[in-house]
N, C-alpha and C positions, 0 to 999 in steps of 0.2 A: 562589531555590531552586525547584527542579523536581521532585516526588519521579519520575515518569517518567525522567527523564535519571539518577535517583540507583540507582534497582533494576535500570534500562540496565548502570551503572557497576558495580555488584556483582556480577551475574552476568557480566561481560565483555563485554557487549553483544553475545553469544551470539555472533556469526560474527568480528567487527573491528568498529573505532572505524571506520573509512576507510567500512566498508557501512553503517551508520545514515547517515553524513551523507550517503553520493550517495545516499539512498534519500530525504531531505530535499528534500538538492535539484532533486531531480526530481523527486517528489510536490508540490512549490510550484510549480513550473515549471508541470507538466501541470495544475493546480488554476485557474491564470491562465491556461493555455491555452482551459481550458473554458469562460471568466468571456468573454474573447475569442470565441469561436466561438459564444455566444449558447446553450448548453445551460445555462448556469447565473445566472440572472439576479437570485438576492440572495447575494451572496457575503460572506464574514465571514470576520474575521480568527480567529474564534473556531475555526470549519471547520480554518482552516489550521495552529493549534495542535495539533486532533486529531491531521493527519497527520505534525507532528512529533514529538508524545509517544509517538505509534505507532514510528515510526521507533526510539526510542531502546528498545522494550522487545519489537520482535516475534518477534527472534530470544533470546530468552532461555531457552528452553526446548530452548536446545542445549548450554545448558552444564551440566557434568557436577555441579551444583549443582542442578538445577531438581527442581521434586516435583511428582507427578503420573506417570499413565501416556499412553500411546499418542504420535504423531507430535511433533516440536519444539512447533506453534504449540497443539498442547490444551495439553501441557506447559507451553508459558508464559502461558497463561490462567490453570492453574490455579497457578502459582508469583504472577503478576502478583495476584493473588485475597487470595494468601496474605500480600502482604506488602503491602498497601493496605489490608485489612480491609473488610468488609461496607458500612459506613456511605458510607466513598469510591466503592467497588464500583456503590453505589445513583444515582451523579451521575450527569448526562445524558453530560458530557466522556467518564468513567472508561466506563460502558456503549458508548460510542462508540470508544474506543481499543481494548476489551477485542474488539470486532467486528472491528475490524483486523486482531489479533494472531490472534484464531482463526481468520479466513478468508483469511488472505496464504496460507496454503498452498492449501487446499483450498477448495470452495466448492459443497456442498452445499442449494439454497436449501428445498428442501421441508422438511429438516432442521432447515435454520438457524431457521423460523420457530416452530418448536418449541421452542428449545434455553434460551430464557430470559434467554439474553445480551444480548440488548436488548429494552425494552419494544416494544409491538406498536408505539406511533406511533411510534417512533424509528425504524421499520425501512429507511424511503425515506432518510434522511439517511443510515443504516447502509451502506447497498448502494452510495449515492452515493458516501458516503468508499472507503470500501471498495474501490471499483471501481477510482479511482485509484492506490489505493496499491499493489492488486496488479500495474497495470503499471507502477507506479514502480520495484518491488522487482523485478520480473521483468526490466528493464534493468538491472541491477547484477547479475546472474545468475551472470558470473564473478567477482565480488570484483575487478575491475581495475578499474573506475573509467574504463569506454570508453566511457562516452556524456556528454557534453557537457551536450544539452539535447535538447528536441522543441519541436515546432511543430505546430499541427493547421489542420486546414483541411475546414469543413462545406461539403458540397453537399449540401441534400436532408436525408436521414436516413440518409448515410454520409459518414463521418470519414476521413480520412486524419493518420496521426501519421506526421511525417518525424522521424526520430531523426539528432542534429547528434553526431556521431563527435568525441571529442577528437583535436586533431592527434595525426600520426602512427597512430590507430588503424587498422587493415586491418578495410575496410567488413566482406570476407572471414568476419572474427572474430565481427565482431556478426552479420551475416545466420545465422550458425551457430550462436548461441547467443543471445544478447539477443533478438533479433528473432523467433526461433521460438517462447520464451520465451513471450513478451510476447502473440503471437498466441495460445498455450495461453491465458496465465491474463486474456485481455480480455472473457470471456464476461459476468462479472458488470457491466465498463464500459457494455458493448454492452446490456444489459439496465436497468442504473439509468437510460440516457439515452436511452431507446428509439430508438437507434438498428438502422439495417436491417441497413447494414455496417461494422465497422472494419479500414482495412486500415493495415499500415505499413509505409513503405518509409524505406530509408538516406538521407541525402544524399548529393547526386553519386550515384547510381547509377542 
């Protein structure tokens, strides 16, 4: 039992069933990619539960069912709030998903470190997760399910993310949305791993 994947299930999983899971699967992907490329050197399976319970509850706050005001992801913080209760609310996991779900859209950090949502020592594992999953999400940007996987590759204190096109996708497709995407919402990645630069290019391109 998962109560994450069950409040996912209630509210529709705010966009499609099909956009949690490529948001999974390439939030695992990019999580071992980092594990690989030496930014992340104690890695836990526990981490990567985070970014699947995220996965099942970020967009929830888009469906015509959520409570709360302002953008989808307050909304689904404060729906996500609502049907966990306080005492769950208070767990390292649950404060760690809930960071997810607020900052996949946006990403305010002077904000964020005021906001409550996670305790103060949590906040490096916060930004960490975090960081991945906003470009997880932001490759699934059209709801098509056209990125395959990634690959990274450090020199220095700049990253390259190659994004692996499902057959048949037109790189075309992605360069014009996924990839632009991705380059918007990378600032917080580029900041959890103090990196210089992160750039990302297609395959085959």
């Amino acid at each position: 039992m998962n109560q994450f994947y069950d409040v996912g299930k209630k509210y529709g999983f705010g966009c499609n069933e099909k956009h949690f899971s490529q948001v999974i699967k390439v939030a695992l992907q990019l999580y071992d990619e980092v594990v690989k490329a030496g930014l992340l050197t104690s890695p836990s399976a526990e981490e990567k539960q985070v970014l699947q319970d995220a996965a099942y509850v970020h967009d929830i706050g888009r469906s015509s069912t959520a409570v709360g005001r302002g953008k989808h992801n307050e909304k689904g913080v404060t729906t996500l709030k609502k049907e966990l209760g306080s005492a769950q609310c208070a767990e390292v996991h649950t404060q760690l998903v809930l960071y997810c779900v607020a900052h996949h859209r946006g990403y305010e950090w002077r904000k964020l470190a005021a906001d409550k949502e996670v305790t103060a020592h949590l906040l490096g594992d916060a930004k960490r997760l975090c960081g991945i999953f906003r470009v997880a999400d932001a490759l699934d940007h059209s709801l098509q399910e056209r990125v395959n996987g990634v690959s990274l590759n450090l020199e220095g204190r700049e990253l390259t993310c190659t994004i692996l096109p499902r057959d048949a996708t037109p790189s075309a497709a992605i360069a014009g949305d996924e990839e632009i995407l991705a380059e918007k919402k990378s600032d917080l990645f580029k900041e959890a791993f103090a990196l210089k630069e992160l750039y990302f290019k297609i395959a085959g391109v």
